[in-house]
C-alpha positions in Angstrom: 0.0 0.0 0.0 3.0 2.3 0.8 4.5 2.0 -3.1 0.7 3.2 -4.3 0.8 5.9 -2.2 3.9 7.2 -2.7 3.4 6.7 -6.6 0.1 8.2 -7.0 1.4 11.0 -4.5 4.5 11.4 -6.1 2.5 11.9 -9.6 -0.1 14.7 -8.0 3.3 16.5 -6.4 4.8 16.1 -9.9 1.8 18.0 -12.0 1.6 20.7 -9.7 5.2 21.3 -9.2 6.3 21.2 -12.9 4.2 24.0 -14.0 4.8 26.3 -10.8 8.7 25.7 -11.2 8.6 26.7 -15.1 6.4 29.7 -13.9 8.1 31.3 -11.3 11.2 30.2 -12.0 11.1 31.3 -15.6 10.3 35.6 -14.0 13.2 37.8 -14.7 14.1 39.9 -11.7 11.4 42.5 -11.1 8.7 41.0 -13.5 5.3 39.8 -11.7 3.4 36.7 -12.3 0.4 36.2 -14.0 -2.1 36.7 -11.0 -4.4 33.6 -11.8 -6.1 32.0 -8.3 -8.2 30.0 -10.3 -5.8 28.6 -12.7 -3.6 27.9 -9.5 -6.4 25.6 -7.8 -7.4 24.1 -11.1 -4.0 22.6 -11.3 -4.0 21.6 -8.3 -7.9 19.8 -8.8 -6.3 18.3 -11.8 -2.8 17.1 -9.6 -5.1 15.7 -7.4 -7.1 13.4 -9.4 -4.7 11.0 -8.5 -6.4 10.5 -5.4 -9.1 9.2 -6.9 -7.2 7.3 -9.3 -5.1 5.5 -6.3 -7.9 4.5 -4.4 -9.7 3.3 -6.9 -7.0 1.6 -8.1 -6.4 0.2 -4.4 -10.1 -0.7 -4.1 -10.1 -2.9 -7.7 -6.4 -4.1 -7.4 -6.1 -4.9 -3.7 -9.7 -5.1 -2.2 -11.4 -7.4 -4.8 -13.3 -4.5 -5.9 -14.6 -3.4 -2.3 -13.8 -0.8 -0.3 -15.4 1.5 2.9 -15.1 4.7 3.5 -12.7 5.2 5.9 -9.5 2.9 4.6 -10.9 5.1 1.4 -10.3 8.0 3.1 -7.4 7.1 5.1 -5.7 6.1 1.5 -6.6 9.4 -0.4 -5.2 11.6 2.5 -2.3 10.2 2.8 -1.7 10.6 -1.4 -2.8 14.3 -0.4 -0.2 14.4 2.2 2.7 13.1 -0.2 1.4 15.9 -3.3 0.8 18.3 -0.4 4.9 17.8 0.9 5.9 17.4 -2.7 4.3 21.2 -3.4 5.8 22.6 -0.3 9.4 21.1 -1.7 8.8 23.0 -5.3 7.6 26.6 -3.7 11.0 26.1 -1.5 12.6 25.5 -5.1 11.1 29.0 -6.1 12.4 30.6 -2.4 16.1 29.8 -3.3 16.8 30.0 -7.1 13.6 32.4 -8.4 14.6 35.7 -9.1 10.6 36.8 -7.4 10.5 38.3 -4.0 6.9 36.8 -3.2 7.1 38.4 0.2 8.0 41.6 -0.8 5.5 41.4 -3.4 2.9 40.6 -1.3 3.4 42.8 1.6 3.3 45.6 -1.2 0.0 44.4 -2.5 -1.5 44.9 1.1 -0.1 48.2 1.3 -1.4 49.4 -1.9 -5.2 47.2 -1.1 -5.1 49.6 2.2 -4.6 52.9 0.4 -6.9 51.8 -2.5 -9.8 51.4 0.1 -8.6 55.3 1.4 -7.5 53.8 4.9 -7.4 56.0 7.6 -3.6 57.3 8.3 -3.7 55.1 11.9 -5.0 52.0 9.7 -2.7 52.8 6.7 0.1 52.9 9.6 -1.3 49.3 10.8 -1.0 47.5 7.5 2.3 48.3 7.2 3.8 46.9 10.3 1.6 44.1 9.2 3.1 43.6 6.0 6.4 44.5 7.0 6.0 41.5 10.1 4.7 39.1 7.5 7.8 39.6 5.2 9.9 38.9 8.1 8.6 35.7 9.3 8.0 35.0 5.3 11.3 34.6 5.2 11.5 32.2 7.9 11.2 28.7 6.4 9.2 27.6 10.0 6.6 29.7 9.2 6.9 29.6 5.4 6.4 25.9 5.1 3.0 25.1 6.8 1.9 27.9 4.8 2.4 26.9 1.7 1.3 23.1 2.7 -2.1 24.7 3.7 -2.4 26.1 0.2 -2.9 22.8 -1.5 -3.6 19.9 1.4 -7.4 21.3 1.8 -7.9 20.9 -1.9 -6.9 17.0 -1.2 -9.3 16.6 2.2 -12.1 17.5 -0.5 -10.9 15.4 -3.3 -10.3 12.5 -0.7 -13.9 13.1 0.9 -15.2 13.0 -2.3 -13.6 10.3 -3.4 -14.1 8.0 -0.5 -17.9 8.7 -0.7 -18.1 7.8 -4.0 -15.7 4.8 -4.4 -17.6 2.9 -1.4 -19.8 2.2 -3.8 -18.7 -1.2 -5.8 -20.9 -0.5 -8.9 -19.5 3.0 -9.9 -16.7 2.6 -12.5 -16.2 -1.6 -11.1 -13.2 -3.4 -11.8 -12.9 -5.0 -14.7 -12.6 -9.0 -15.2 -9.2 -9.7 -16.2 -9.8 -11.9 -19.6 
């Protein structure tokens, strides 16, 4: 069970990494990236269909076909966990060779949302000892890390719920007969 995980994890990791490295690694100095959310999480949804893909696989190859929520659950997770550690190892590829300063970037972007929304001087003062704190412990690896995990492992509790409810079921998508 350990090899599926780690192969269907290691495949997730792989199609969410690849594309963020040639992103962000690809910036010259001072250049922004595309600001894109949604295309973000869609590559991850799309990583992540390997979680469904190992536990069925694990269900049809392993089970006889059979398998109950839980172990489903327990299975897809811990594919979530392995793309989830896999991510957080590509973004820390980004901190040490990209040319971006994503914490500077960001901290900037707070400063401007505050003076966009006409922020009171006391507020506008606020926000940036805010950002200024959060480019300082952004820098810290500690703090960086569980950050960047939390971007992406959420996105596999869902996929795993989901995934788990619907695979308990034996008649959707059954094994097939070997012939």
């Amino acid at each position: 069970m350990s090899k599926l995980i780690a192969r269907y994890g290691i495949i997730g990791g792989l199609i969410v990494v690849i594309p963020m490295l040639l992103q962000w690694l690809t910036l010259k100095p001072g250049e922004s990236p595309p600001e894109s959310y949604i295309l973000g999480y869609a590559v991850m949804l799309v990583a992540l269909t390997t979680v469904f893909l190992g536990v069925k696989h694990y269900r049809d190859k392993s089970l006889g076909g059979v398998i109950r929520f839980l172990p489903a659950l327990g299975i897809g997770l811990a594919i979530s966990t392995v793309a989830s550690v896999l991510y957080v190892i590509g973004w820390e590829i980004v901190m040490a060779f990209g040319s971006f300063d994503f914490a500077g970037f960001w901290a900037k972007s707070m400063i401007e949302g505050a003076k966009a929304r006409h922020a009171s001087p006391a507020e506008l003062q606020q926000v940036i000892t805010d950002a200024e704190n959060f480019a300082k412990m952004y820098s810290k690896p500690w703090y960086r890390m569980p950050m960047t995990f939390v971007e992406i492992f959420p996105v596999g509790v869902l996929i795993s719920l989901i995934s788990a409810a619907l695979l308990k079921n034996s008649r959707l998508l059954p094994a097939r007969a070997a012939s």
